[in-house]
N, C-alpha and C positions, 0 to 999 in steps of 0.2 A: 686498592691503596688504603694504608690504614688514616684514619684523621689522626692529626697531632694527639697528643700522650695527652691524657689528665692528670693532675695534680693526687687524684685519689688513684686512678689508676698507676700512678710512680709509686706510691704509696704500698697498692695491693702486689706490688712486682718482688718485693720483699721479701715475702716469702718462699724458698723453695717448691716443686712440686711436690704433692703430696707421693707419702709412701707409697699410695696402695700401683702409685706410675712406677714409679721406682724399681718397683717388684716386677714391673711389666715390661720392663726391659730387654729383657729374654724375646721380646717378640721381636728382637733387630735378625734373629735368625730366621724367622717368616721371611722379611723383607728381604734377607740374604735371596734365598729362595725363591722369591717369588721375581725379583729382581731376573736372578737367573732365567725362570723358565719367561719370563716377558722379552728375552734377547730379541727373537725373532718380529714382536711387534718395535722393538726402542730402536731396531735398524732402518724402520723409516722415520724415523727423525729427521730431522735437519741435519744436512752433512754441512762438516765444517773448512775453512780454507786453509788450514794447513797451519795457522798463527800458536804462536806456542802459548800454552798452559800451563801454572805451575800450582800442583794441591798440596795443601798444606792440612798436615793433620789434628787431629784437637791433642787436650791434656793426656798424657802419660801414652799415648797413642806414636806409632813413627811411619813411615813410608811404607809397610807392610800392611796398614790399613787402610791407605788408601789406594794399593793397587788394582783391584778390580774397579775403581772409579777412574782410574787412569786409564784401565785394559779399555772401557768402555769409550774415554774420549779420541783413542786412536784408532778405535774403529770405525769411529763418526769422523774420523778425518785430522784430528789435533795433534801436535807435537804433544802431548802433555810429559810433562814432568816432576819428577817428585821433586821435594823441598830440599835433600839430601845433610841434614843437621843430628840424626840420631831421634830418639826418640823427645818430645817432648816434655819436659818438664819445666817447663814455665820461662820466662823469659831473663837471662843473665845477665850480665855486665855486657855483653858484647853481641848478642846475639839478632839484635834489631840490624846492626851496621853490614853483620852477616847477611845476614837474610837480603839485605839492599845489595846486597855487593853482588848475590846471587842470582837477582832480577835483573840486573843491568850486566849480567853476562849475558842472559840469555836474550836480552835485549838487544843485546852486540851481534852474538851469534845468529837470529836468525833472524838480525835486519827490520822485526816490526814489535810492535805493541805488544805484550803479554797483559793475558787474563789469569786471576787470580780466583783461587776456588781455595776458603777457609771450611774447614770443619772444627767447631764449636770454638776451641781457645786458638785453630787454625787463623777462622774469619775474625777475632780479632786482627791478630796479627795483618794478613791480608788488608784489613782497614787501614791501617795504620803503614802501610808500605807505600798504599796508594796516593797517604798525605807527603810521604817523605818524596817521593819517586812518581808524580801525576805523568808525566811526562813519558814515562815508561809503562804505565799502565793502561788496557782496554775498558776492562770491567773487572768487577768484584762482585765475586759471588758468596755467601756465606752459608752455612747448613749448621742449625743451632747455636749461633755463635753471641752469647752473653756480653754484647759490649753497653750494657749498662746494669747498673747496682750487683757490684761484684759479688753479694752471697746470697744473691737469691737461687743457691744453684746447692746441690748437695755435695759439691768435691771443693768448695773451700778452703776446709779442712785440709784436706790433703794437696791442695794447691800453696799451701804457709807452709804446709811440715816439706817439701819435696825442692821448693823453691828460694825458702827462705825470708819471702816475701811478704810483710805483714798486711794482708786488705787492708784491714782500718790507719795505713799506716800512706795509703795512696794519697796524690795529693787532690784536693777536690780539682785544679785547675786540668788534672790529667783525667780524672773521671768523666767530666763534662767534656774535652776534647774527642775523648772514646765515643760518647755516645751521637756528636757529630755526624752527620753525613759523609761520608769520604768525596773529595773532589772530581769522580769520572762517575760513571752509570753504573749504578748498585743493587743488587736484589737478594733481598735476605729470604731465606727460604726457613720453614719452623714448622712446629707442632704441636699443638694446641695441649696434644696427650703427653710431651717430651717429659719425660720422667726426672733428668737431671739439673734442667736448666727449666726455669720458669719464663714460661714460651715469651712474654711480656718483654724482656729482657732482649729477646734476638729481633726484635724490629724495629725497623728504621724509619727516622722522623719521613716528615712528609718531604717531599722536595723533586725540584723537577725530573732529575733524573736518577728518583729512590722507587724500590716496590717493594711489595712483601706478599708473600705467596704461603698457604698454608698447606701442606698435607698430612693426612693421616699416618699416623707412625710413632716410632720411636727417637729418642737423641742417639742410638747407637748404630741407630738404622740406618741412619737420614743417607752418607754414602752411600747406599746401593740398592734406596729404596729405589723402585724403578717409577714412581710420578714425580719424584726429585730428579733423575735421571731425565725425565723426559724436560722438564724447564730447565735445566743447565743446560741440553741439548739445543731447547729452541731458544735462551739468552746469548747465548756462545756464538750462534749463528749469523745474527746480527751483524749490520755492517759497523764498521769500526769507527765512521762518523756519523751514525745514526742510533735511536733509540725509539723503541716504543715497549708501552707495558706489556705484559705476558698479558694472553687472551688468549686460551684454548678455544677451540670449534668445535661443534659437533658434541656427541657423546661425553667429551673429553672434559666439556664442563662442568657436567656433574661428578667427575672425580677429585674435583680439589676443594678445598674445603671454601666456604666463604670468609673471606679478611673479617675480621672481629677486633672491634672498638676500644681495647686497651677495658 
């Protein structure tokens, strides 16, 4: 778990990651890959109870990117579901109300609780369901998802040109809401190395039922990196009124990174 945020460290969050990450991007096709040939270890996972799923994708991203992470949770046992909205570009006039209307269909439909799985501007959104819709929600899961200080990230830019929406134009009462804990069991998942998103940015305050888990990789990666895959597997699994932190065993410990202090 990470301690509470510093004042210097909201500070140092500011800034995007550096270029030289940026460039290194291209290594989400590693994690493709490696992702891949790890199938045969990620199927002893935790199998899941059958409780539906819905991922949601990051910016300019649509349900096509998250389907090998959805092929993934139905093998481990999950209804999952894609978000079914088109592609991503930022959030409309109507599109929060959507998205809730979506969650509580499939809420209807298969009678329990849905877990929510954001990728970057996905996991906001995802947070943000969970305040609307507690009630309907299991867990939130997020993979690089920037819900605090909107431009420390390098697609700003292109998030006002696509959207329309001007960052410095948020209101601070909705900024601070964002960075919030969501009201069900949360665990942000990130990367130290994340090229687009300034890792600072994707983790959650302290709180009883918050985590933060770090692996080595990339922001484009995080979907199908297979040590992400492995703790969405073992959070998922979880009984639906119960909680405890990620804790690998064994071997497994020395592949995640150590939480680091803002």
């Amino acid at each position: 778990m990470l301690p509470p945020m510093t004042a210097a460290a909201d500070t140092d969050a500011i800034a995007p990651p550096s270029r030289l990450w940026l460039l290194l991007e291209g290594r989400a096709l590693g994690e493709f890959l490696s992702g891949w040939a790890a199938q045969p270890l990620l199927r002893r996972c935790p199998q899941g109870d059958g409780h539906p799923v819905m991922v949601l994708p990051g910016f300019v991203a649509s349900d096509l990117s998250t389907r090998p992470l959805r092929g993934f949770l139905r093998r481990q046992g999950y209804a999952a579901r894609r978000w079914g909205f088109g592609r991503n570009l930022g959030p409309d006039g109507g599109l929060e109300d959507r998205m809730v209307e979506r969650l509580r269909y499939l809420r209807r439909v298969y009678d329990r609780k849905v877990s929510l799985i954001g990728w970057s501007l996905g996991g906001v959104y995802a947070r943000e369901l969970a305040r609307r819709a507690p009630a309907d929600v299991r867990r939130v899961i997020t993979l690089g998802s920037p819900f605090r200080h909107p431009k420390a990230n390098h697609s700003w830019r292109l998030f006002e040109w696509l959207s329309g929406m001007a960052v410095d134009e948020l209101e601070p009462e909705r900024l601070a809401r964002m960075a919030e804990p969501p009201p069900v069991p949360s665990t942000a998942i990130y990367s130290r190395t994340d090229g687009v998103t300034n890792w600072r940015c994707c983790v959650e305050q302290e709180a009883p039922q918050t985590e933060n888990v770090a692996v080595p990789g990339s922001h484009c990666g995080l979907g199908v990196n297979p040590l992400a895959l492995y703790v969405i597997a073992d959070r998922l699994a979880q009984p639906e009124d119960g909680w405890r932190p990620f804790a690998p065993r064994g071997p497994l410990r020395l592949l995640y990174c150590r939480p680091a202090g803002g």
